[in-house]
N, C-alpha and C positions, 0 to 999 in steps of 0.2 A: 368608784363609789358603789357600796351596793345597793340593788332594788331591791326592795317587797312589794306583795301586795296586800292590802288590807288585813287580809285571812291571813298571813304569814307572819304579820307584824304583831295582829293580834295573839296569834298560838304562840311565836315568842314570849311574848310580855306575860303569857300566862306562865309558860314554861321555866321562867325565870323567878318568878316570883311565887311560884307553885300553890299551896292553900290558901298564900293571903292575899292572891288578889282575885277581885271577879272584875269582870270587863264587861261591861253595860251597853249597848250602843244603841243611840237612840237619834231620829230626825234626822230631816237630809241636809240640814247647815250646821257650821259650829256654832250656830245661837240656838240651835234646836236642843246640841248637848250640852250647851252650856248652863241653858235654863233645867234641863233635865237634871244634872250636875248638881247644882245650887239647891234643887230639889231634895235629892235626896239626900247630901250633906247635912241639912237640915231635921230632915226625919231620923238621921241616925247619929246626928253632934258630930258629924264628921268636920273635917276643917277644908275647906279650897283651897285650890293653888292656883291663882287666876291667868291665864293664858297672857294677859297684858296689862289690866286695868289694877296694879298694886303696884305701891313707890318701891315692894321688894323685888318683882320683877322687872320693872323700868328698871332698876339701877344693875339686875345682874343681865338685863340683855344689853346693856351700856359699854359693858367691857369690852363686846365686839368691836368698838371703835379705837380704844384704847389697844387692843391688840396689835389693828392694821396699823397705830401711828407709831407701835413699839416695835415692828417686825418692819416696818417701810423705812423705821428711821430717822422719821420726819413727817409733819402732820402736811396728807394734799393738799391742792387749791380748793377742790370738789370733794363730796363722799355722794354717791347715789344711793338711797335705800331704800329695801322694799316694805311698804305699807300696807298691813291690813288693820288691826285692831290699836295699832302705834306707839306698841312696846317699846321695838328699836328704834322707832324714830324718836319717841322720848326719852331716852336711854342714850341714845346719842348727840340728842341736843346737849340737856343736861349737861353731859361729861365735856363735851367741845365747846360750851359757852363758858366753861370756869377755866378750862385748860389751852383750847385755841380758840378762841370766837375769831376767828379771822378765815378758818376752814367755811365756806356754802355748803350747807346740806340741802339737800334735794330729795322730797320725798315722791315715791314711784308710786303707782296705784293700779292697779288692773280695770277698764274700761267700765266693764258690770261691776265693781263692786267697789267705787270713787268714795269711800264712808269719811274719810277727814276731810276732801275736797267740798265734800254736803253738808258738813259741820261748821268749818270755817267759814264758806258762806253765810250760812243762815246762822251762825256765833252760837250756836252750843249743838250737843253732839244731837242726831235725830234718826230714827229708822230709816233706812230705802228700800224706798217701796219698789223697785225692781231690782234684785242680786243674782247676777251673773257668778254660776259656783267652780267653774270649771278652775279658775285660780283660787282652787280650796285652800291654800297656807292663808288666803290674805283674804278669803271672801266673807267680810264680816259685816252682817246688817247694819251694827251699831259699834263708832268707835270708844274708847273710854273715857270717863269722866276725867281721870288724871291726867290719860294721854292728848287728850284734847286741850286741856289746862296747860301741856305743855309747849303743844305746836302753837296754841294760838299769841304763847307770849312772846315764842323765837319766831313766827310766820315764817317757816322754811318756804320756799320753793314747791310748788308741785308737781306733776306731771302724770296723767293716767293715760295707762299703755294700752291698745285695741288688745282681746284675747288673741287673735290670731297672730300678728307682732310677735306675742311670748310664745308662740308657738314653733314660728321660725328660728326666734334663739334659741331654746331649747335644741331643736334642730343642729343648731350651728355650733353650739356648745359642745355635742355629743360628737359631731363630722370633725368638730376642728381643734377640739381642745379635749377630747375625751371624756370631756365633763358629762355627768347624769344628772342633771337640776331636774327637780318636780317645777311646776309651772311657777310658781310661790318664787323658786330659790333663782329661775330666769328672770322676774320681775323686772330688777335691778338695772343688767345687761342691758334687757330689751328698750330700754331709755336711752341706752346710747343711740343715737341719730338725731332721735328725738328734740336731747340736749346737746347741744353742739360748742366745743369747749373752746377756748380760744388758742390761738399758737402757744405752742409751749407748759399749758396750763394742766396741774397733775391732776386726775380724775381717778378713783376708786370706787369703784363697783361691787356692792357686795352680793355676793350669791350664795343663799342660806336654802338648804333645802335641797335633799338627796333621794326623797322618801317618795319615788315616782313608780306607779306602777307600769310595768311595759306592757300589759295589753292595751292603756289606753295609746297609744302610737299612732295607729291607724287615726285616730283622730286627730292625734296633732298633725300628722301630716298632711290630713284633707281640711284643717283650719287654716293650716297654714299656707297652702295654695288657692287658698279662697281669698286668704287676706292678702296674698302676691299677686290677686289678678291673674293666678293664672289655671283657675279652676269657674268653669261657671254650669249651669242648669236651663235648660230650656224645655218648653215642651213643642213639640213638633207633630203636626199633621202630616200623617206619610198617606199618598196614593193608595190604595189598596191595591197597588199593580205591581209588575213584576218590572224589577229594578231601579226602584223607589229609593230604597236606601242607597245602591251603587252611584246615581246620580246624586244622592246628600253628599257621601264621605268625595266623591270626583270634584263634586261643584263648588260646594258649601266650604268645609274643610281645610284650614293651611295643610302643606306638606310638612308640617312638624306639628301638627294636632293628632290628637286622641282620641276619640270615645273612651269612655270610663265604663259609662253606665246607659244600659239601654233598657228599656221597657216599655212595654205597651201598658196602658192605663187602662183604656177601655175601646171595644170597636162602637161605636156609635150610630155608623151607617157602613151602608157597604163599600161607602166610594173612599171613606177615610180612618186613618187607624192614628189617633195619636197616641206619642209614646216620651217617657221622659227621658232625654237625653244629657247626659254629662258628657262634657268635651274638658279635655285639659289641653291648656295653650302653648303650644313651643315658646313662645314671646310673647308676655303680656299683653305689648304695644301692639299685637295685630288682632286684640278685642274688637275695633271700630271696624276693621277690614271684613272682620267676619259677619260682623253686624250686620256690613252692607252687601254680602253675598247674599246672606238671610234676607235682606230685603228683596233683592233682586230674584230667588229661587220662588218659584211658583207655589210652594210648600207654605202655609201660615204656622210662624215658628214663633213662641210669645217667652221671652227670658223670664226664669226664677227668680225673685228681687230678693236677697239676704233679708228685706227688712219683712218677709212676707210670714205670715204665719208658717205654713206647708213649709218653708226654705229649713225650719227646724228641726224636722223628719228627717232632712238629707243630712246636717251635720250635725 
C-alpha cells in the first residue's frame, strides 16, 4: 500500500485536479476543518460533503460490509469496526440489521478520542473535552446526529483501544502481514485481544486506512514500547564522581537492558548531577526487579509517570 505525507497527498490532489481545486487547511482536529469547511461553503453556496453525519454517506460507507459478506461468502459471527464520527459503524448497522441481524457488530474507539462511548452514555451526541489526535482518521470531538441515532437504536458493543495498543498493531501489521495501516485503519485489529471470540466463532476485522505518514514511526515505536511496558523514564541523581554511571549500568541494569536516552537536566550542586534516563527493558516482567535495584542503589532515582505532565515532552 502506499504512503504519503500530508504535503504529497496535498500536491497530488492539486495536481490532479489543477485550476479547479484550492486546498485550504485549516486547525489541528477534523472539527477545526470541518467547522472551517461549513464556513466557507456557506460564504460561497458551495455544497458539503460530510465526512459522516449524512443518511448519503452512512449508506455509501455501509457497502463496506456488504462487500466482506459478498467476498467471505457468508455473513461472520462478529464484524470489528473502527469508530470515529460513525459513518461505518452506521452504515454497517443499517445494512446488517435488514440483511443479517444475527451478525454482533462491535464498535472500536481509540482511548483519547471515546466520542460515541460519551454519547451513549450521556444519550445524545456531546463535545470532549479532552481529544487525543494521534488516531486522526477517528479523532473526532463530536459524533453525528444520524450516527448517533443509529448506534443508539442497534447499541452495538464497544470497546476503546489505549493509543499505544494501536500502535503495536500497526507494528505487527507491517512485520507480519505487510500491511501499511495509518493508526485509524489499525483501530479495528488492535481490538482483537481485547475482544475475545469464542471457539470456532468467525470474527472480521476491518482495516480502513493506508494514508500513514512514515516519518511519524519513530513515534509509533516509542508508544508502543511504552504501552508494552517495556520502555520507561526516570530521573536519576548521579554522584558527581568518577564512576557514577559505570556502577548504574553494572548495578542497576538487567543484562538485556538499554539506555535510550541520557541527559543531564541540570547541575545543582557540586556533589550531584541529575540527569534523565530512559532505559528500555529486555522483559517487561523485570520492571519490579529494577525497581528494587533503584531502591537499593545509593543513587535517588524518581520514575516518570505517563500520567505526569513532563511525560508528554518525551512521547
Amino acid at each position: 500500500v502506499p504512503t504519503t505525507t500530508p504535503r504529497q497527498k496535498r500536491d497530488r490532489m492539486i495536481h490532479l485536479g489543477g485550476e479547479f481545486v484550492e486546498l485550504v487547511v485549516r486547525g489541528d482536529t477534523y472539527d477545526d476543518a470541518s467547522s472551517a469547511a461549513a464556513h466557507a461553503a456557506h460564504e460561497a453556496g458551495a455544497t458539503i460533503v460530510p465526512a459522516f453525519d449524512d443518511p448519503r454517506t452512512i449508506a455509501g460507507q455501509g457497502t463496506v460490509v456488504r462487500e466482506v459478506v459478498e467476498q467471505f461468502g457468508k455473513a461472520p459471527d462478529t464484524i470489528l469496526i473502527p469508530v470515529g464520527g460513525g459513518g461505518l459503524l452506521g452504515g454497517s448497522l443499517t445494512w446488517l440489521a435488514e440483511r443479517h441481524p444475527s451478525v454482533k457488530v462491535v464498535g472500536v474507539e481509540p482511548a483519547g478520542a471515546a466520542g460515541m462511548t460519551v454519547a451513549l452514555d450521556a444519550g445524545y451526541p456531546r463535545d470532549l473535552q479532552r481529544l487525543d489526535t494521534f488516531v486522526d482518521g477517528a479523532a473526532v470531538r463530536r459524533v453525528g446526529d444520524y450516527t448517533f441515532a443509529i448506534a443508539r437504536r442497534h447499541s452495538p458493543r464497544l470497546i476503546t483501544v489505549p493509543e499505544g495498543r494501536v500502535c503495536s498493531e500497526m507494528l505487527s501489521l507491517y512485520q507480519t502481514e505487510g500491511i501499511i495501516a495509518e493508526p485509524a485503519g489499525a483501530l479495528a485489529t488492535a481490538a482483537l485481544g481485547l475482544y475475545e471470540p469464542r471457539p470456532g466463532e468467525r470474527v472480521v476485522a476491518i482495516v480502513s486506512g493506508g494514508n500513514n505518514d512514515v516519518s511519524r514511526y519513530s513515534e509509533i515505536v516509542e508508544r508502543s514500547l511504552v504501552y508494552e511496558g517495556r520502555k520507561h523514564y526516570f530521573l536519576v541523581n548521579f554522584p558527581q564522581e568518577p564512576g557514577a554511571l559505570r556502577r548504574f549500568l553494572d548495578e542497576v541494569l538487567g543484562p538485556d537492558d538499554d539506555i535510550t536516552l541520557f541527559e543531564y537536566v541540570k547541575r545543582s550542586n557540586r556533589e550531584l548531577g541529575p540527569a534523565l534516563v530512559g532505559i528500555e527493558l529486555g522483559d517487561p516482567s523485570g520492571y519490579s526487579a529494577l525497581l528494587d535495584r533503584m531502591d537499593a542503589s545509593p543513587m535517588t532515582v524518581e520514575v516518570v509517570s505517563p500520567d505526569s505532565p513532563f511525560y508528554r515532552f518525551l512521547v
